[in-house]
C-alpha positions in Angstrom: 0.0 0.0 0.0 1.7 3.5 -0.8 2.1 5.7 2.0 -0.2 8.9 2.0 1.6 12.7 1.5 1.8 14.1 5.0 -0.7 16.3 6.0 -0.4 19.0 8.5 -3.1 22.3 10.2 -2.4 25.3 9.7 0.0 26.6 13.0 -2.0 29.8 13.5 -5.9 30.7 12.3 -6.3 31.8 8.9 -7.3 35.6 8.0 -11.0 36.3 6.8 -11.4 37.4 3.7 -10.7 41.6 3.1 -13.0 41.9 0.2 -16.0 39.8 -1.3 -15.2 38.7 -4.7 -17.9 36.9 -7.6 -16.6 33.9 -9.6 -14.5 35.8 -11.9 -12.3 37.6 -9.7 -14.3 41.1 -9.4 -14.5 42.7 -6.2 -18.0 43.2 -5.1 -18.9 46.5 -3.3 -22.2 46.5 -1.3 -24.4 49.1 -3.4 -26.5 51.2 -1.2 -30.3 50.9 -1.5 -33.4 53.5 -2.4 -35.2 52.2 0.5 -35.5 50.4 3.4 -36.2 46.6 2.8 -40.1 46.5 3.6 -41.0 43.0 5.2 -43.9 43.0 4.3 -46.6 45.7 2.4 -46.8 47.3 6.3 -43.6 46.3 7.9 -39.9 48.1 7.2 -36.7 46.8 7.6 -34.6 49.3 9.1 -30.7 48.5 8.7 -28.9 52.2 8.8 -29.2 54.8 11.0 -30.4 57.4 8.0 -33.0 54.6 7.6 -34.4 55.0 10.8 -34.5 58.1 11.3 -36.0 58.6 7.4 -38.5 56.1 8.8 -39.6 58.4 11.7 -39.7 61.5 9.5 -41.7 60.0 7.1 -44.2 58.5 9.9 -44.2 62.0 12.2 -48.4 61.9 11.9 -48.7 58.7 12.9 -47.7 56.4 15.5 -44.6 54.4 14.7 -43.8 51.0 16.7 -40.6 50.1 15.8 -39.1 46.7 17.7 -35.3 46.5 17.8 -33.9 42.9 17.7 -31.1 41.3 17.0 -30.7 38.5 14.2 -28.8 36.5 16.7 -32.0 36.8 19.4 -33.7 34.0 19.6 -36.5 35.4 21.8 -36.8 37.7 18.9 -37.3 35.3 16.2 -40.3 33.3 18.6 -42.2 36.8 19.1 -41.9 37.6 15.6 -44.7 35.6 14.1 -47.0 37.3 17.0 -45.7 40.7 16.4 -46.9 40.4 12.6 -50.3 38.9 13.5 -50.8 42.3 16.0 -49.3 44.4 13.2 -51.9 43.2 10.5 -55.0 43.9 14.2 -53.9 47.5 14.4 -53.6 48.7 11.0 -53.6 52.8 11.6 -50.0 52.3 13.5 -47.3 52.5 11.3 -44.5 49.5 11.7 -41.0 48.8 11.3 -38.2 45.7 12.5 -34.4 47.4 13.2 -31.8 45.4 13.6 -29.5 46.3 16.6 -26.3 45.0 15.1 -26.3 47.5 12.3 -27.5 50.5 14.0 -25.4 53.0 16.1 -27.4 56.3 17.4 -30.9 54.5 16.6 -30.1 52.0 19.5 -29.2 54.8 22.2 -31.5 53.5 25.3 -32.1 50.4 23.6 -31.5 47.7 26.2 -33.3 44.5 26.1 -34.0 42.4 22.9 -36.6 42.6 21.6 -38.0 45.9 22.7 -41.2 48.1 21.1 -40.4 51.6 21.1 -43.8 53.7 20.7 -42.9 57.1 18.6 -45.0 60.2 18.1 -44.2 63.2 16.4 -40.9 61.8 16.0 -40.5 61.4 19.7 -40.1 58.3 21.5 -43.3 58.1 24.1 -43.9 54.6 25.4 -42.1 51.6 25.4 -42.6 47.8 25.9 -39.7 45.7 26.7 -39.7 41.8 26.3 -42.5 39.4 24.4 -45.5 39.6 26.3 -48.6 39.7 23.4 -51.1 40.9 25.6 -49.4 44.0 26.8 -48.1 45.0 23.4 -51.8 44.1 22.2 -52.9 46.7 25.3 -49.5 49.5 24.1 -51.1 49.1 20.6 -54.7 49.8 21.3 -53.8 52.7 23.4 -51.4 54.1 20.9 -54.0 54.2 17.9 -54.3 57.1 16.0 
């Protein structure tokens, strides 16, 4: 039986990647986008900063319930099916997802995942921290326009 070529690991950790790179060698640059990613016909995905606070602009004569998460939360991910089902109940409130890991001055007083912050005007003026359904059903019905 021949003998098999020695094989050895790597002695220290190999580097990630510097750049992102297609089949053919081209270096991909992540182009920026119009809008924010909308979930659903109701729901934004906010990823930026500008896209956040765009959002709340946009939304100053309504209330805006924005819940910030994390794509690494798995509390978040459980609540989310029941955060879209109370999204499609109050339809006058205006709704968006942000993702903590991608935002920097959106996420100041932002403490527990997931979190519902209540905005008004532009303002933050209630909040609801962790995945209890019947008191974010109660912060939504309040909250109405």
């Amino acid at each position: 039986m021949a003998s098999d070529p020695a094989y050895s690991w790597p002695t220290r950790p190999l580097a990630p990647p510097t750049s992102t790179m297609d089949a053919d060698g081209i270096i991909l640059q992540p182009q920026p986008k119009d809008k924010p990613a909308m979930i659903s016909a109701h729901m934004a995905g906010l990823r930026t900063d500008d896209e956040f606070f765009t959002f709340l602009r946009e939304n100053k004569s309504n209330t805006a319930v924005v819940q910030f998460g994390a794509s690494w939360c798995t509390k978040c991910a459980e609540f989310f099916p029941t955060w879209y089902k109370l999204s499609k109940k109050h339809t006058q409130v205006k709704y968006a997802v942000a993702q903590v890991d991608t935002l920097k001055h959106a996420i100041r007083g932002v403490k527990y995942s997931p979190s519902f912050h209540f905005y008004r005007g532009g303002r933050l003026v209630d909040r609801v921290l962790g995945k209890e359904p019947q008191r974010l059903d109660d912060h939504l019905w309040m909250h109405q326009d």
